[in-house]
C-alpha positions as CSV (number, residue, x, y, z in Angstrom):
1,X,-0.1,-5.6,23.4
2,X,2.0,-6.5,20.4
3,X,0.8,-4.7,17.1
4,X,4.0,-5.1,14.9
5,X,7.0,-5.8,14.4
6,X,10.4,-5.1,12.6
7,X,13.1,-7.3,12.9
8,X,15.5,-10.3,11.2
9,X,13.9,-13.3,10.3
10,X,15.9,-16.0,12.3
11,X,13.9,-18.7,10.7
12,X,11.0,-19.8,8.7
13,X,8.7,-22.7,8.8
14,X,5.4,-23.6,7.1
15,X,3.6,-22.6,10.3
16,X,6.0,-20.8,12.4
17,X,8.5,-17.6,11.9
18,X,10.8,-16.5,14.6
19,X,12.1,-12.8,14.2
20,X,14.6,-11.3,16.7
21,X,13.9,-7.4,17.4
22,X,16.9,-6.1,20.4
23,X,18.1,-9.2,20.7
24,X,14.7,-11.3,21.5
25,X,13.6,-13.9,19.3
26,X,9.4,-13.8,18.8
27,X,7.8,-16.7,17.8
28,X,4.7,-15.6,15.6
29,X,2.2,-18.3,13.6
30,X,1.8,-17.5,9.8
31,X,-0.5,-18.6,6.8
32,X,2.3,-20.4,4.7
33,X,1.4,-17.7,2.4
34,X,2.9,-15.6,5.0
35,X,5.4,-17.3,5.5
36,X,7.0,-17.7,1.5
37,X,6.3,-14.1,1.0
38,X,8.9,-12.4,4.3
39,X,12.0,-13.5,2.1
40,X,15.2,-15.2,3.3
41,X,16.5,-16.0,6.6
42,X,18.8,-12.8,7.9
43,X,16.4,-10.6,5.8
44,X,15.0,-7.6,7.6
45,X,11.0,-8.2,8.2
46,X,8.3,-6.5,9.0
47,X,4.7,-8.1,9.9
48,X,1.8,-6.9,11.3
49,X,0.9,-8.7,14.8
50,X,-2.1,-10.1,16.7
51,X,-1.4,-10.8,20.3
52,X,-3.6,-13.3,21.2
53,X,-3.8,-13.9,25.4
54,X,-5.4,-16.6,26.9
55,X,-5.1,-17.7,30.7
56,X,-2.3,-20.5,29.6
57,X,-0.4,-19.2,26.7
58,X,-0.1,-15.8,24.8
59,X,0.2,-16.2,21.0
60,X,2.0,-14.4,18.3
61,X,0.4,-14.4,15.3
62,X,1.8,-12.9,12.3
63,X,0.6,-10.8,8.7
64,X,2.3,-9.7,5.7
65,X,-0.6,-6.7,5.5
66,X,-3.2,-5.2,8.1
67,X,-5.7,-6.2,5.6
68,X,-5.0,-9.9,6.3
69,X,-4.9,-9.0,10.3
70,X,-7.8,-7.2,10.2
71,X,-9.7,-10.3,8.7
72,X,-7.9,-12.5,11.1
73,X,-9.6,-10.7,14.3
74,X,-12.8,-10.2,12.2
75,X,-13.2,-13.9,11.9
76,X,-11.9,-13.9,15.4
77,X,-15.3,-12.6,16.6
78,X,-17.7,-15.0,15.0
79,X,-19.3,-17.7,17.3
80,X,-17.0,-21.0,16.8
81,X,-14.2,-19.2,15.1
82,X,-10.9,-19.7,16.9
83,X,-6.9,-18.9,15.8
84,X,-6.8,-22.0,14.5
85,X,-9.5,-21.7,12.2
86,X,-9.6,-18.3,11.4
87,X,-5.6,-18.4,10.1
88,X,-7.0,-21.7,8.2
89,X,-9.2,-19.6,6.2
90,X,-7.1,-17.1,5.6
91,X,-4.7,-19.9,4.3
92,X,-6.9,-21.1,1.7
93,X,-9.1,-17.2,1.3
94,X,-7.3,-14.1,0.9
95,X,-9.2,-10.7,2.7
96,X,-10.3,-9.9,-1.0
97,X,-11.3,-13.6,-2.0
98,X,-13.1,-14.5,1.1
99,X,-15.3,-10.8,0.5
100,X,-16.1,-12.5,-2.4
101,X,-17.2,-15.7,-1.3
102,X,-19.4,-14.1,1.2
103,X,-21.0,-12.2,-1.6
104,X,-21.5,-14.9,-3.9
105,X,-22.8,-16.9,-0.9
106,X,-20.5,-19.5,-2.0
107,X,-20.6,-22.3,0.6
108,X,-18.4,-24.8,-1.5
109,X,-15.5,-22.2,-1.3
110,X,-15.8,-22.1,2.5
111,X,-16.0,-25.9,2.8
112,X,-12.2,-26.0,0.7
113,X,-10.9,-24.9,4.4
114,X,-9.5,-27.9,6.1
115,X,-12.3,-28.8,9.5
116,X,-15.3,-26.5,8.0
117,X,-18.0,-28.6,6.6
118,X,-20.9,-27.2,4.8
119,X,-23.3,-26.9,8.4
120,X,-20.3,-24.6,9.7
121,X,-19.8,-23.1,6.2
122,X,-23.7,-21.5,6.4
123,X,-23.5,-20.0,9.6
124,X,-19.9,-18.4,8.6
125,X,-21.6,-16.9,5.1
126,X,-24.3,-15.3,7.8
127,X,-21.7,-14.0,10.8
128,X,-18.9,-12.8,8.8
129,X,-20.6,-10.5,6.2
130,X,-21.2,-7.8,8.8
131,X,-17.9,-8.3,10.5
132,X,-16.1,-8.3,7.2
133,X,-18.1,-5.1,5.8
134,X,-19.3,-7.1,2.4
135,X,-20.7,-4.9,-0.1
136,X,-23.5,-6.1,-2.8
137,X,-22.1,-7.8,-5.6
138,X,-22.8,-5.4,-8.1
139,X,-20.5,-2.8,-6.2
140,X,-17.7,-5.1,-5.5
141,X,-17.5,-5.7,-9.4
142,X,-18.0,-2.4,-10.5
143,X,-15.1,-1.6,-8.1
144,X,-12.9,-4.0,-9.7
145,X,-13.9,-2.7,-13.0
146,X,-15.7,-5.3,-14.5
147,X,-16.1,-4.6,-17.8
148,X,-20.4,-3.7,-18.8
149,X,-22.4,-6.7,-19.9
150,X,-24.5,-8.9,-18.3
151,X,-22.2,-9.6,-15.3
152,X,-22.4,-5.6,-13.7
153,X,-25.6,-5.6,-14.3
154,X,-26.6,-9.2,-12.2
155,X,-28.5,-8.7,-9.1
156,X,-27.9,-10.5,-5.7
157,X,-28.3,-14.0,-5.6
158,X,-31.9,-14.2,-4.0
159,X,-30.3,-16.2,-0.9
160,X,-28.2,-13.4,0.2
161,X,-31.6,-10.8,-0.5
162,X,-33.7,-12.9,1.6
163,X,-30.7,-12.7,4.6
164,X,-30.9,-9.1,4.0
165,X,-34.9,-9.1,4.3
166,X,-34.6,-11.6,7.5
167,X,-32.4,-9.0,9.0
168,X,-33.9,-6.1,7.8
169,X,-37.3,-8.1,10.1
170,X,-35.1,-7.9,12.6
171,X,-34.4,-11.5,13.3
172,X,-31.0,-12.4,15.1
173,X,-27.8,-14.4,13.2
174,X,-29.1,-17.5,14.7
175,X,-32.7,-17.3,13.1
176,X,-31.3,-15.6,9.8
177,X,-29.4,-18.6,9.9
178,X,-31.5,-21.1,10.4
179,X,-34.3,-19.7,8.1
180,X,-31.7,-19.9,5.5
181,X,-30.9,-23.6,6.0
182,X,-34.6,-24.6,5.3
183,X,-34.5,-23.1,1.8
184,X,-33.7,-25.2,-1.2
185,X,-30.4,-25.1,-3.1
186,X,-31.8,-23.6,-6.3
187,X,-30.1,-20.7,-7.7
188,X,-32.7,-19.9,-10.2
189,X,-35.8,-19.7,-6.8
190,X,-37.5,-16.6,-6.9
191,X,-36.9,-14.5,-3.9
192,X,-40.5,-13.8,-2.9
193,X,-40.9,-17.4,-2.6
194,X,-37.7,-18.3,-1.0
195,X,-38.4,-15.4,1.8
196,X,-42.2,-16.9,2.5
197,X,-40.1,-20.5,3.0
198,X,-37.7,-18.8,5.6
199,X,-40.3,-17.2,7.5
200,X,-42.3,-20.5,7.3
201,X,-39.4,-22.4,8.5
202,X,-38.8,-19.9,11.7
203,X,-42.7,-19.4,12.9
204,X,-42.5,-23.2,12.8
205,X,-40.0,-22.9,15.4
206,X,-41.7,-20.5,17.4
């Protein structure tokens, strides 16, 4: 399997790069950030790779840092997710953004990706924060260094408490899921109550 490589960038598209390392030209995918950032044709490169085999083809696809590769096989992993889509979010969400739209629960941010509508958006906020290791939003700000006021001291949107309580239950990512979709869009809902509507939701399914 393919896990790098160093090389000189014979050309550069939008999409598309092709680097030659000993003489054989590899042609790797890239985010268009990608893309921009590997410098000028005859420049020596340097990407981070994931080979992605399939029974018909075998796909090179291309990162400026393991960070962004790393997310790339993270998203990889969750149901529905294919290269496609998961270089599309990384397109429009960078490792450290799209951490923090899963924290902030932030379905609109999800639905700016090209083909991911809000239904698809809410099952992504509930796959990826595992795979993507999210950590509370207090401790993603105070890592930052977000300077003391109100905003380190905020608690968790209740949504993304009453996943954690759902889980905590031990209810899969499908019924986490859809307890989540029964609850209203109210960012001001108290927790206790939204948690009683997600678990009146799911025994209704039962």
């Amino acid at each position: 399997m393919i896990g790098s490589l160093r090389g000189r960038l014979l050309h550069r598209g939008t999409a598309e790069v092709l680097i030659e390392v000993g003489g054989i030209g590899y042609r790797c995918l890239v985010a268009p950030s990608t893309s921009v950032g590997l410098g000028d044709v005859g420049d020596e490169v340097f990407v981070h790779v994931h080979h992605h085999v399939r029974e018909e083809a075998q796909t090179l696809y291309a990162f400026a840092g393991l960070a962004d590769r790393l997310a790339f096989e993270a998203l990889l992993g969750a149901h529905g997710v294919g290269p496609a889509l998961a270089l599309g979010i990384l397109s429009v969400h960078s490792p450290e953004a799209l951490r923090r739209v899963l924290a902030d629960d932030d379905i609109g941010a999800l639905c700016l990706v090209p083909g991911v509508g809000r239904k698809t958006a809410a099952r992504l906020l509930v796959e990826l924060k595992s795979r993507l290791d999210v950590p509370e939003l207090d401790d993603l700000s105070a890592a930052r260094g977000v300077d003391g006021g109100r905003n380190g001291d905020r608690p968790p949107p209740a949504r993304a408490e009453v996943r954690e309580a759902l889980v905590g239950l031990g209810y899969d990512p499908d019924e986490v899921r859809e307890g989540l979709a029964a609850l209203p869009d109210d960012p001001d809902a108290d927790t206790g109550a939204l948690l009683k509507l997600a678990l009146r939701a799911l025994s209704a399914r039962r």
